[in-house]
C-alpha positions as CSV (number, residue, x, y, z in Angstrom):
1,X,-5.1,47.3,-16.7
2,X,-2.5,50.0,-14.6
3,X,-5.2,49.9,-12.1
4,X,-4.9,45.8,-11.6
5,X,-1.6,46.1,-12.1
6,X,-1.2,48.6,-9.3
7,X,-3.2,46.2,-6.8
8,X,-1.2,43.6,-7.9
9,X,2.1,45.4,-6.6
10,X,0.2,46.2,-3.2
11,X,-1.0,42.7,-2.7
12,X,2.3,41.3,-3.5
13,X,3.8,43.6,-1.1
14,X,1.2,42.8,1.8
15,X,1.5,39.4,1.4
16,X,5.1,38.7,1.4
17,X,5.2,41.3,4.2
18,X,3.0,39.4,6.8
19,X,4.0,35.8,5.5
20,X,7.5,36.6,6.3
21,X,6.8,38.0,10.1
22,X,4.5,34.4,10.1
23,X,8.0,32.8,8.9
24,X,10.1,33.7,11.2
25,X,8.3,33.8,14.3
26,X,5.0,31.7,14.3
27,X,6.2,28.7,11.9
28,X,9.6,28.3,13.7
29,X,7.5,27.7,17.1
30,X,5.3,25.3,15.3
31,X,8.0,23.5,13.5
32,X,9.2,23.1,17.7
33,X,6.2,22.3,19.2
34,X,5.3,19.3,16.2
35,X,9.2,18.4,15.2
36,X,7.3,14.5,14.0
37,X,5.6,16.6,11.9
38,X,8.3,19.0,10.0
39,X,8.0,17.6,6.9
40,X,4.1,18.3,6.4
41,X,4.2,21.8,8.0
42,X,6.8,22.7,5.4
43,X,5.1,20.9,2.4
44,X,1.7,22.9,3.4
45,X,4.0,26.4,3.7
46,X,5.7,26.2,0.3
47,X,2.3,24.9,-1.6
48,X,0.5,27.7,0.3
49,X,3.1,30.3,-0.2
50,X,3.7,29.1,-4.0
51,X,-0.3,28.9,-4.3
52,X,-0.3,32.6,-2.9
53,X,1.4,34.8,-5.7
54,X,-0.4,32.6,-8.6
55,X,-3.2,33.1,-6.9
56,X,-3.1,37.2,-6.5
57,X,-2.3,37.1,-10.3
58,X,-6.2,35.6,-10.7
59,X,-7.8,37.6,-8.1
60,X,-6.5,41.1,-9.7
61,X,-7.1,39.6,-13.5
62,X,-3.4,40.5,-14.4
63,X,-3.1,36.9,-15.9
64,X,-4.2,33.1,-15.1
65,X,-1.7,30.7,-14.5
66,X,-3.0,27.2,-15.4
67,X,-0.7,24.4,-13.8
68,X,-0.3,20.9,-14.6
69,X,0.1,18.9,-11.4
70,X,1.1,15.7,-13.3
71,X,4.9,15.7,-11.9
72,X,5.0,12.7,-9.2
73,X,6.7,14.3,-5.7
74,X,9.2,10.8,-5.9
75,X,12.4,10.3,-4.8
76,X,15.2,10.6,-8.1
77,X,12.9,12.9,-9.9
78,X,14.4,15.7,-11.5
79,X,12.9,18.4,-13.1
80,X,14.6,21.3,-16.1
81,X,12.5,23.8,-16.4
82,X,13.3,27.3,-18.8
83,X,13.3,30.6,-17.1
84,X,11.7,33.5,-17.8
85,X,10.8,35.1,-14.9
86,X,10.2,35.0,-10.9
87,X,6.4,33.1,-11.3
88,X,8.5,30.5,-12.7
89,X,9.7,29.2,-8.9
90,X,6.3,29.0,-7.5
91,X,5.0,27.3,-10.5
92,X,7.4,24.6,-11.0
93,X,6.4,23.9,-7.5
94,X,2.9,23.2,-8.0
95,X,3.7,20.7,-11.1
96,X,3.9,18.5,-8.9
97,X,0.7,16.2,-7.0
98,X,2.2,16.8,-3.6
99,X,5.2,17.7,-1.6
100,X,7.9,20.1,-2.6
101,X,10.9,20.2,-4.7
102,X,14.6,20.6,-3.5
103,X,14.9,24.2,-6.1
104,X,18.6,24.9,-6.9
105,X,18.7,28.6,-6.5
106,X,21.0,31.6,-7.0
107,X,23.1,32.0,-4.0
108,X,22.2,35.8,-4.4
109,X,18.8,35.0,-3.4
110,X,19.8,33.1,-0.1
111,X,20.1,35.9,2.2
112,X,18.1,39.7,2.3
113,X,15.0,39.5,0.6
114,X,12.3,39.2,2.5
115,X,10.3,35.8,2.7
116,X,12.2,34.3,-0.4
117,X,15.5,33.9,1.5
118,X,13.9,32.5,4.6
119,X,12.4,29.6,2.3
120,X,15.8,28.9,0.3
121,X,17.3,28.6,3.7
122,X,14.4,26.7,5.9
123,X,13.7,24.5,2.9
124,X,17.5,24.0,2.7
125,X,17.8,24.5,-1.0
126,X,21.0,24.0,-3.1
127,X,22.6,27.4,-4.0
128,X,24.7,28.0,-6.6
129,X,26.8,30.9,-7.6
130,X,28.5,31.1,-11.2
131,X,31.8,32.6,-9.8
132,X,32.0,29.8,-6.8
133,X,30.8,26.4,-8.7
134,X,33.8,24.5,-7.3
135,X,33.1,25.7,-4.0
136,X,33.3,23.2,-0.9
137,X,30.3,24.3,0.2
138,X,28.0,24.2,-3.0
139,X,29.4,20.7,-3.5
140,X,28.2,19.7,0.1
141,X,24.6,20.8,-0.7
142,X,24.3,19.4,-3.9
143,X,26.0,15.8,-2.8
144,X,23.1,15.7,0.2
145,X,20.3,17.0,-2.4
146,X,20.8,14.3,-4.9
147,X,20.9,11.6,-2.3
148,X,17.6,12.8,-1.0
149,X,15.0,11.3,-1.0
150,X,12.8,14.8,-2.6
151,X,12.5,15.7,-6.1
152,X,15.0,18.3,-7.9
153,X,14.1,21.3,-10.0
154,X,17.0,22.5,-12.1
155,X,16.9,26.0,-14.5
156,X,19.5,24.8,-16.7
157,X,19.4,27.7,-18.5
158,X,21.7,29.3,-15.3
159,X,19.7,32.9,-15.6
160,X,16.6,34.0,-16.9
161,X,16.0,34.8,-20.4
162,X,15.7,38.4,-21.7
163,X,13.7,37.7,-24.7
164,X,11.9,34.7,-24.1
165,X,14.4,32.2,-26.3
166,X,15.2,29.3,-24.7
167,X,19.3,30.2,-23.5
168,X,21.9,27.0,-24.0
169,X,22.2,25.3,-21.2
170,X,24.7,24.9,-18.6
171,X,26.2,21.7,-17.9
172,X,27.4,22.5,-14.1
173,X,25.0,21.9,-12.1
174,X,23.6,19.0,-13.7
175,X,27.6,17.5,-13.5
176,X,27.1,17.8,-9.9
177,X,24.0,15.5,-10.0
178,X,24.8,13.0,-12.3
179,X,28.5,12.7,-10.7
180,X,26.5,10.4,-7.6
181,X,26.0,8.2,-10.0
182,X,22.0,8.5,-9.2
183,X,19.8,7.4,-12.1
184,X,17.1,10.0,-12.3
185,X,13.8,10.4,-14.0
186,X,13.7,13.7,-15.7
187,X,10.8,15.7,-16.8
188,X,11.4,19.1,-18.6
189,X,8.7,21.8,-18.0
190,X,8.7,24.1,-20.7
191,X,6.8,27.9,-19.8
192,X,6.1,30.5,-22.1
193,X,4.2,34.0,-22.1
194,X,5.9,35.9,-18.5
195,X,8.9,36.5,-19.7
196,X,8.3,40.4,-20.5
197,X,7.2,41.0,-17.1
198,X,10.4,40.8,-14.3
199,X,10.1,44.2,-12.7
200,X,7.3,46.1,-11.0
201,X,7.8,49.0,-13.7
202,X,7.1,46.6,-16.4
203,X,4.0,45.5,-14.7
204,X,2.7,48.8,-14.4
205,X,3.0,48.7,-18.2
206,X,0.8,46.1,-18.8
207,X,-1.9,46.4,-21.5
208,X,-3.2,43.4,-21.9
209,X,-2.7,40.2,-19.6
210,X,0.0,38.1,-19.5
211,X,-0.9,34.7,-21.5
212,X,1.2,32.2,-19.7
213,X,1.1,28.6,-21.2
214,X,2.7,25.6,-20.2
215,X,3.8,22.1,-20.9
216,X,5.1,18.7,-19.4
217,X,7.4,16.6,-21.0
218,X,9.0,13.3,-20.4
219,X,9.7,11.2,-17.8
220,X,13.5,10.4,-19.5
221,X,16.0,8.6,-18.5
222,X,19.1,10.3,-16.9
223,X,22.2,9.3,-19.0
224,X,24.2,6.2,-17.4
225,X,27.4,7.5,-17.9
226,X,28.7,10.8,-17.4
227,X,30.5,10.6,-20.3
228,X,27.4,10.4,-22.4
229,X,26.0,14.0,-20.3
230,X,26.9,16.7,-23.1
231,X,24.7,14.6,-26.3
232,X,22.1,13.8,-23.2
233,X,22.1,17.4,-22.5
234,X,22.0,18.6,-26.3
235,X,18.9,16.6,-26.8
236,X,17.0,17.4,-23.8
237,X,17.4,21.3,-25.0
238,X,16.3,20.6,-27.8
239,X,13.3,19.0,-26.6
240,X,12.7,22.0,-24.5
241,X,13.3,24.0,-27.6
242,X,10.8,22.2,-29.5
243,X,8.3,22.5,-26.4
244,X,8.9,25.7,-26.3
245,X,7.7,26.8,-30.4
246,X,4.9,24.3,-29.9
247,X,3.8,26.7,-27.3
248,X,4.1,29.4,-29.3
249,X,2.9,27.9,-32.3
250,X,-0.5,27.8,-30.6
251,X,-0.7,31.3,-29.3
């Protein structure tokens, strides 16, 4: 198992490498030459990209990752999803049938990583920061994301979870959603099993493979009133929570 493991790292490594020279010099020029055509080459990069590390996972038997693409890629749908590790991005992107969702991501992760920051910033995600949630900017991206016409994905967890436990939730980024007064269709996606696993060292450590399930649940209905936001939140974490020991339940 080190020795998949080990390959996993490299092909990790050699992929994000040469996908991030493709990203910032081949893509742009195609995203010039075919500007009526944007919104496809995009949809086929962040499928393909997200496709890509699931897919190394499979090829060096370190773990499957079955995915669900039930979730419809329709404007005013809004996904929560529980964190427990990096897989969880791609993943969440492949629930749905087509397209791409608008991911609202750690402001962190915006700038000096290879190939990741490129896509928060090409795809024009929403960033957040937990020190800056009031700032001007943050407010500007979130106001244009939830008046888009693309799907949301939302950790409202706000970090990942050491342990595996579903964290309580944090209201502040789904405030800045619901404030537009945009009636939303939301669908929680509820992962277990990679939690363990957020470094290359732990990895390496691997014994067995990682057993990833998932499940979809919902469409609900986004609250009506703001007011009503902290009971609507309360019981959509603890449907997640619920989701989450069924999971486990059948491990």
């Amino acid at each position: 198992m080190r020795i998949r493991a080990f390959f996993l790292i490299i092909l990790v490594i050699l992929f994000v490498v040469t996908h991030d020279l493709f990203q910032r010099t081949l893509l742009p020029l195609s995203l010039r030459i075919f500007p009526n055509n944007r919104e496809r080459i995009l949809t086929a990069w962040s499928r393909w990209i997200s496709a890509g590390f699931v897919n190394i996972a499979r090829v060096t038997r370190i773990g499957d990752f079955p995915v669900q693409s039930v979730i419809p890629s329709d404007p005013g749908v809004l996904v929560l999803m529980n964190h427990q590790s990096l897989v969880d991005v791609p993943l969440v992107v492949l629930c749905f049938n087509d397209g791409y969702p608008m991911i609202v991501t750690r402001e962190r992760y915006a700038k000096g990583i290879p190939l990741i920051s490129g896509i928060v910033q090409l795809l024009e995600f929403p960033t957040v920061s937990p020190r800056k949630v009031n700032k001007k900017s943050a407010l500007e991206k979130f106001s244009k994301a939830a008046k888009g016409t693309k799907p949301l994905a939302v950790y409202p967890e706000g970090t990942r979870s050491r342990t595996g436990d579903l964290l309580p939730f944090r209201q502040g980024a789904l405030k800045l959603l619901f404030d537009e007064r945009r009636q939303w269709k939301v669908y929680l996606l509820v992962a277990d099993g990679a939690w363990p696993y957020t470094t290359f060292n732990h990895i390496l450590s691997l014994k067995h493979g990682i057993k990833w399930k998932m499940k979809v649940l919902g469409p609900f209905d986004s609250p009506e009133r703001i007011e009503d936001l902290p009971s609507w939140t309360e019981d959509m974490e603890d449907r997640m929570r619920k989701g989450l020991a069924s999971l486990r339940e059948g491990s």
